[in-house]
Each structure stands twice: as C-alpha cells, then as structure tokens.
C-alpha positions in Angstrom: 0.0 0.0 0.0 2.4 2.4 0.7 5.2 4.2 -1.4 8.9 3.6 -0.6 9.6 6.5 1.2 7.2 5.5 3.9 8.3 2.3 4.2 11.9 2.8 4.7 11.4 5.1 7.0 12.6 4.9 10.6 9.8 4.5 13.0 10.2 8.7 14.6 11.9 8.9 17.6 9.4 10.5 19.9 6.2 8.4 18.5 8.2 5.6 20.0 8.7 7.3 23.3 5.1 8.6 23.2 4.5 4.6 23.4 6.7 3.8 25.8 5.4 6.7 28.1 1.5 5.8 27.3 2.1 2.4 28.3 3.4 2.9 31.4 1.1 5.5 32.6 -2.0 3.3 31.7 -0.6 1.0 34.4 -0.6 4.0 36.7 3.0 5.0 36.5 3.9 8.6 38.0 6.2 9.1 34.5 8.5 11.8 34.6 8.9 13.3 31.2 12.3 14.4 30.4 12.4 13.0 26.7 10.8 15.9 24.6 12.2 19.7 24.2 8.5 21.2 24.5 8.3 23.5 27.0 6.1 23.4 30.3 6.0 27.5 30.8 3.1 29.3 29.3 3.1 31.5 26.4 3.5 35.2 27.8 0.4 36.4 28.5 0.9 39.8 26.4 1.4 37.4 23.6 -1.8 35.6 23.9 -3.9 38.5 24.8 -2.7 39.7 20.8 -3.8 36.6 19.5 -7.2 37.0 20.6 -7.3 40.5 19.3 -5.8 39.3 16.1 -8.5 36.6 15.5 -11.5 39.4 15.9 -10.0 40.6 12.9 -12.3 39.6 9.9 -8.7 40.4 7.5 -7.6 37.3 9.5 -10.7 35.0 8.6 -9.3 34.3 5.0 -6.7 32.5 3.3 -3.0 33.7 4.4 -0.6 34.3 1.9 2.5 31.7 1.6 5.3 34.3 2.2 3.3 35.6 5.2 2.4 39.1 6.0 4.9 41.8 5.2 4.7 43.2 9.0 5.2 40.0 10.8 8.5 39.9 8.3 9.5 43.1 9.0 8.6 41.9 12.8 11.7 39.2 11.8 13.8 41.6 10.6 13.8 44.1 13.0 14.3 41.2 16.0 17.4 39.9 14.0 19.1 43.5 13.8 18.4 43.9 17.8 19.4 40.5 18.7 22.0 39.5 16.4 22.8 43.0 14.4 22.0 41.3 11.0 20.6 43.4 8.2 17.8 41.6 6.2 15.2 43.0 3.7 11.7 41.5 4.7 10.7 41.5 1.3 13.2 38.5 0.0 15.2 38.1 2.8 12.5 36.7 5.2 9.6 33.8 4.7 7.4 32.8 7.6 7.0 29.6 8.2 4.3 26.6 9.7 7.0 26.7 12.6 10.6 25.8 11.1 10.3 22.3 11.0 8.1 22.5 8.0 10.6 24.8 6.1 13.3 22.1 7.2 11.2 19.9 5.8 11.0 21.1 2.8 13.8 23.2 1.8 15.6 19.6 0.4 12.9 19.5 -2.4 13.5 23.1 -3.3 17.5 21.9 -4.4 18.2 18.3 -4.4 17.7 16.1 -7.0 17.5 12.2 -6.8 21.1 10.8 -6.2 22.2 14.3 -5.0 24.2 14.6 -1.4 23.0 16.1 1.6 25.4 16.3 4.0 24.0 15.9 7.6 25.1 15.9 11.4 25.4 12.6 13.3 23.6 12.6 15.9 21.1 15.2 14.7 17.4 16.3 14.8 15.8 13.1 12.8 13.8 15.8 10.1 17.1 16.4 8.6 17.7 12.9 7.2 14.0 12.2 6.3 13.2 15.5 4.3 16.4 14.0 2.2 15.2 10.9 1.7 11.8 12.1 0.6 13.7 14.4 -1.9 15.2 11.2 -3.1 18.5 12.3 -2.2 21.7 10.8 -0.5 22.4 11.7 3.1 25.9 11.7 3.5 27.0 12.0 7.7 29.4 14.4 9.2 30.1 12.6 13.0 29.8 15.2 15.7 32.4 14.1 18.1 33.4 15.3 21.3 37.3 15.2 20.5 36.2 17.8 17.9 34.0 19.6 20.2 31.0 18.3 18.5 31.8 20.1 15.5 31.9 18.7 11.8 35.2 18.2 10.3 34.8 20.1 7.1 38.3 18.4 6.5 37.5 14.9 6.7 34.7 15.4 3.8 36.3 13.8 1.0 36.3 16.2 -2.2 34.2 14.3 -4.6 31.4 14.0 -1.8 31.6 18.1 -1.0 31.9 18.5 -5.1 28.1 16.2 -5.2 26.7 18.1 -2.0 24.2 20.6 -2.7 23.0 21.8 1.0 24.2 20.9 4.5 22.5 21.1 7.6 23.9 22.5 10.7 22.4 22.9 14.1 24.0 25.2 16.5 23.3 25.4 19.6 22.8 21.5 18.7 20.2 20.0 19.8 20.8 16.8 21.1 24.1 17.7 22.4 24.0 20.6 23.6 27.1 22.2 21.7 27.6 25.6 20.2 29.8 26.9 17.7 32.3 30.5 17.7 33.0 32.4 14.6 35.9 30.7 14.0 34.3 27.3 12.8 31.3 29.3 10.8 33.9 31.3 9.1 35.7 28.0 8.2 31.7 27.1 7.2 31.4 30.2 5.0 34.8 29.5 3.0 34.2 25.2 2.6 30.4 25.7 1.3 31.6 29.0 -0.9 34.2 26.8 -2.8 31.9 23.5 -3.2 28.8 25.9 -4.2 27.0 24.2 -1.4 24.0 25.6 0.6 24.0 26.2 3.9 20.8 25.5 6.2 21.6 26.7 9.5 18.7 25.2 12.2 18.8 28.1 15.1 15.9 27.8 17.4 17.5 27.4 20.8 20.0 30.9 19.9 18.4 32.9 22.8 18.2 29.5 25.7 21.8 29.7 26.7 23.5 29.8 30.1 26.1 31.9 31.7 26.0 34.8 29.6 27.7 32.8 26.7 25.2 34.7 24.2 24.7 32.0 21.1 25.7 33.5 18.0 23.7 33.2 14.3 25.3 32.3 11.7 24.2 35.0 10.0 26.0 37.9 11.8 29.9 36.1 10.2 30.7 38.3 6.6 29.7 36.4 3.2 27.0 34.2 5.0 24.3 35.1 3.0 26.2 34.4 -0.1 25.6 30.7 0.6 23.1 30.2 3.7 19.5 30.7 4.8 18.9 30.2 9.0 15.8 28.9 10.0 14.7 30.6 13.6 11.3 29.7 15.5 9.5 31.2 18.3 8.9 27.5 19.8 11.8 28.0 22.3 12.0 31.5 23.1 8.7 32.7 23.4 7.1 28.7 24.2 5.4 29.1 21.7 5.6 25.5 20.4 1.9 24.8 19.7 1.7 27.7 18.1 3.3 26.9 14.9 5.3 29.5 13.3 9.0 30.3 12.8 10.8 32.3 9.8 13.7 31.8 7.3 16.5 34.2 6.5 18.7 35.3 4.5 20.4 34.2 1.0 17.3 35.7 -1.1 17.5 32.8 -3.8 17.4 30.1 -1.2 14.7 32.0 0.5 13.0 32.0 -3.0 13.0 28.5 -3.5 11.6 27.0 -0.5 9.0 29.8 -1.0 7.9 28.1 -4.4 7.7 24.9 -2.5 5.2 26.3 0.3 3.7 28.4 -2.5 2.4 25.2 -4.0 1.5 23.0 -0.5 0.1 25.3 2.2 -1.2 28.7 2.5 0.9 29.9 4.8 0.3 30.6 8.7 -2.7 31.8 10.4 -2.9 35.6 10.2 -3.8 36.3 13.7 -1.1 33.6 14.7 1.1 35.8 12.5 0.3 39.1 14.4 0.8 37.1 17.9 4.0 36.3 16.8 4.9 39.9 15.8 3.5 41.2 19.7 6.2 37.9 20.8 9.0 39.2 18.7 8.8 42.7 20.2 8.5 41.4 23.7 10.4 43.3 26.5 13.9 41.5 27.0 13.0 40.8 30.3 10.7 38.4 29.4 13.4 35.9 27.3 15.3 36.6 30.7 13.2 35.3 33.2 12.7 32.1 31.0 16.0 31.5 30.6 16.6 32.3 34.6 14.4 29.0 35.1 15.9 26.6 32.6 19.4 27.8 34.0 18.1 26.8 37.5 16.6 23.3 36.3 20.3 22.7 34.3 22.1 23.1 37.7 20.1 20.3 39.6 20.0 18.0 37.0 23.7 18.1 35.9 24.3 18.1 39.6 22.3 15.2 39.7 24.0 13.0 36.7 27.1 14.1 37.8 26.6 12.4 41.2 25.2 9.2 39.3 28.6 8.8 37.4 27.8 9.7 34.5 29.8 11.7 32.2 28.5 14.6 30.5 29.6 18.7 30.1 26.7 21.6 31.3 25.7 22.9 27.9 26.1 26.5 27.3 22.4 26.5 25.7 19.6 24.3 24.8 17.2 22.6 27.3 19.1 19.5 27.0 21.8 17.7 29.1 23.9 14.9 26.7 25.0 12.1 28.9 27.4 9.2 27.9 26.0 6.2 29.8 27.9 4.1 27.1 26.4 0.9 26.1 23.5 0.8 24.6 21.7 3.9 25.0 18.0 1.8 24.3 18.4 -0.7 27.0 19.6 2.3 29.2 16.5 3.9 28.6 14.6 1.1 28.9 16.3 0.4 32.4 15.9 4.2 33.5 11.8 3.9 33.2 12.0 0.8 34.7 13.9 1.8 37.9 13.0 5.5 38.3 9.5 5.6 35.7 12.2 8.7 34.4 11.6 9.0 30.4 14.7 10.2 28.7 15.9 9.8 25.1 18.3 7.4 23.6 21.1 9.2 22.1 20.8 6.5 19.2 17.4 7.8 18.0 19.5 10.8 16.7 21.7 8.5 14.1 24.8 6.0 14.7 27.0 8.5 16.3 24.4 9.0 19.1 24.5 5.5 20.5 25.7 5.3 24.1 24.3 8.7 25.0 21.0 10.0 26.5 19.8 12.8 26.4 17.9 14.4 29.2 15.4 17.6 28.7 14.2 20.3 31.4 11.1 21.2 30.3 9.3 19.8 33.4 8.1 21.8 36.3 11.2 22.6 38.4 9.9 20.6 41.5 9.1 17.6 39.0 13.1 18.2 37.9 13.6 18.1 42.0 12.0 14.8 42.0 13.3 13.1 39.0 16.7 14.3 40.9 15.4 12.4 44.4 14.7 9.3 42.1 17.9 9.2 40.4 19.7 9.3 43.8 17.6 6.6 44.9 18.8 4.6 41.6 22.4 5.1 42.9 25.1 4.4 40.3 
C-alpha cells in the first residue's frame, strides 16, 4: 500500500517514546517526562492577549498568503538586527513559516535532485535525514564528536562527496548535544560551502536558551554568509510558543526564494492572527526571554548536579534545554532500564543517528519541583 519513502522510514523517535510513556502511565505510573524539548512555561500572556485580538479581525478569517504578511517579516527583521545585528530586507530576505520544521522539511525538495548529497550531522534532529530521503537524495554523515568539540570536520569530507553536496544542515546550539559553535568554525563554514557551491541550512531555534552569559551567535552575523546560507529561527523555544506553529527563514534571497515556491504550492501559509501574535512575541520586553531562561538555567544546575553524582559523564551545555550524557552501552536498553527503575523517560542518544549511540539525552522542560524529584529518584537509583 504504501510508497517507498514510507516504508523505509525509521519509525520517529518520539512516537516511539510517546508509546513507551503511554504504556506505562495506563498501568498507573507517576512518569517523569524528560524526553521531549517542548516547553512546560506558558506563552507570555501579552502574547496571547494579541492573539485574541488578532482573530477578531475579519482580515484574519481568509486565506493567508505563503510568504506571510509583510509586518510579521519586517517583525523578523527588526528582532534579527536587535538581537544579532544582522541586516535583512523582509521582502526577500524573510519567509514565515508553519513553525521551522516545516521549512526544514521542505527546503531539500527546493534543491536536491535524486542521487544528490546532503550532508547531515550525526547525531542530529531526525527531520534532517528524512526530508532528504523524501527528496530522493543521499544523506551523506558528518560525525559530531566530542574530540572535535562536536563540531563537523569540514576536513574529513572527501572532495568528490563536498563536489556532489548541494546543501548541508547544521544545528548550533545543537540539539541533542548541547554544543555551540564560535565564529571561528562558521567562518571555516562560510569558506568550505563558498568553494563547493553548497548551501547552507543553519537550524537556530534554541539561539536565545543559553546559560552563563555565553550569548549563542547566528550564523548570519559572520561576513559572506548570506552568499551561501539561509537560517531557520522559531519562536517555539524562546517565546514557548511550540503549539503555536510558526518560525521564519532568513537570509540568501535565492534560497529564501525556493523553498517559497515549495510552500507556495502545499500550504497557505500561517494563520494571520497567529502571525500578528507572533509579531507582539517578537517585540517582547527582554526581560521576558530573561526570566525564561533564569528557570531553565536553575533546572540545568540540579539535573547536571544530579548526573554528575550518578557517574555519568556529561559537560553543562552552554544553551539548549538538554543535558547529553554518555551512559555508554546501549543507550535503548539504558533507557529502557531508567523507566523501569525510576518511571524517568529520557531519550536514547541512538534515535539521533549511529554517532548517538551510548548517549541519553535528558530535557528540562518539566516543572522545576518535577526536575527536583526526577533528581530524588535518580539518587535513589544510585550508580
């Protein structure tokens, strides 16, 4: 019944661990959710309160356009120059998106053609691999490894592979690691995809969830980078906005272009009075971002604390919501063995690709006295 590219799919991470975690709370389980990145804090209030405005608006009752309205882009623009100094003309710089993992999605069929190479991070977010392989091209892997600070060796890419490659996704800060990446190694990134006429797609959603004042660049603000890359941004993280649905790429105008002709001719773009909600998020006081990220640094001390004292060995990310944890082994049965002992429900690093296996990773986006408990368990577990 069904085509190829269904069938050789993976089965998707978290619709496995949605399983799991149904399973074990129909036989009354107190589960502990620390597998997902979707966060537990409400939307900012100001935000919502402009969505309900928005949809009294009879302008919003009809089809939105693809590209998405020309204020919530120059709503994009402006937040980019404040938060990252980056120039962009919301006319062609700038197309809003069903939240960025549709544009992810699919951005490969705007430039890949069957037997064409995609080069992709290892362990990565799983959309990267799949919207190649229902573009029908060939995902080549780039290992992130910790001896190279989880960064891709642009080196180690043999030249006839970067000569077939015609985009490469990059995630930084990396979600599941954890990692981020200084100017040094995107300016390396600018020169290797200028002189193999590759394209970069640059996954940024977790740019303003960082710790310790170690503020998370975009690849954007590095000279010559919108000669040869587009970054997609979301409001999922910052503004937990998740359900909300709608993120924005930016920059290289033709890229922009294309995955614009791709949406132009599957969806109709994002709710308008999402749109303006989003625009009343993007111009939020700073203290808002502030006071989210206060809470997620809190819930990162306890529960890196926490492994720590377990024995396991893992670095306190510099952004993100997640906490990367070599168990070694296999990071399934690990799993497995962590709902078992502590009804805890954290992510097997292999679900990310090959390079992933003996890892967990562990999110905060639980109530900060749930984090307290899963901590209480976890000691309880002993190493």
């Amino acid at each position: 019944m069904y085509a190829d590219r269904i069938k050789n799919l993976p089965p998707y991470l978290f619709a496995a661990i949605d399983k799991a975690k149904q399973e074990a709370r129909a036989r009354g389980v107190d589960v502990i959710d620390l597998s997902v990145g979707d966060p537990d804090l409400p939307t900012p209030a100001h935000i919502v309160e402009a969505l309900k405005q928005a949809a009294e608006d009879t302008s919003n009752h009809q089809y939105p356009s693809y590209e998405g309205k020309l204020t919530f882009r120059t709503a994009v623009a402006d937040w980019y120059k404040r938060t990252f100094n980056v120039d962009l003309d919301p006319r062609n710089e700038v197309l809003t998106l069903i939240g960025s993992k549709e544009g992810i999605a699919h951005a490969p069929l705007a430039f890949i053609n069957p037997g064409d190479v995609a080069l992709i991070p290892d362990p990565a977010y799983p959309v990267y691999r799949t919207a190649t392989a229902f573009a029908e091209g060939e995902a080549v892997v780039m290992p992130l490894l910790k001896e190279n600070r989880f960064l891709p060796d642009l080196e180690a890419i043999p030249a006839d592979v970067a000569r077939r490659a015609k985009i490469m996704f990059l995630n930084y800060p990396n979600n599941p690691i954890g990692a981020t990446a200084d100017r040094s190694f995107f300016r390396e990134l600018i020169d290797f995809a200028r002189e193999y006429n590759i394209i970069v797609m640059h996954d940024n959603p977790y740019s303003e969830i960082y710790y310790d004042g170690h503020r998370s660049l975009s690849l954007l603000e590095i000279d010559g980078a919108k000669d040869v890359a587009v970054e997609f941004h979301s409001l999922s993280k910052t503004y937990n906005m998740t359900g909300w649905r709608i993120g924005s790429v930016v920059g290289n105008s033709e890229v922009v272009a294309g995955i614009g002709k791709i949406k132009s001719n599957i969806d109709s773009g994002t709710f308008g009075a999402v749109q303006d909600a989003g625009i009343a998020a993007l111009q939020s006081p700073k203290e808002i971002v502030d006071d989210i990220r206060k809470i997620y640094q809190h819930r990162i001390e306890i529960l890196y604390q926490a492994l720590q004292d377990l024995g396991l060995e893992l670095e306190k990310p510099r952004a993100t919501l997640y906490l990367w944890a070599w168990v070694g082994g296999s990071s399934i049965e690990y799993a497995a063995q962590l709902l078992e002992k502590t009804s805890i429900v954290a992510t097997p690093g292999l679900g990310f690709g090959k390079y992933g296996e003996g890892y967990i990773r562990f999110s905060i986006t639980q109530q900060t006295k749930r984090i307290e408990e899963a901590v209480m368990r976890l000691e309880k577990m002993g190493p």
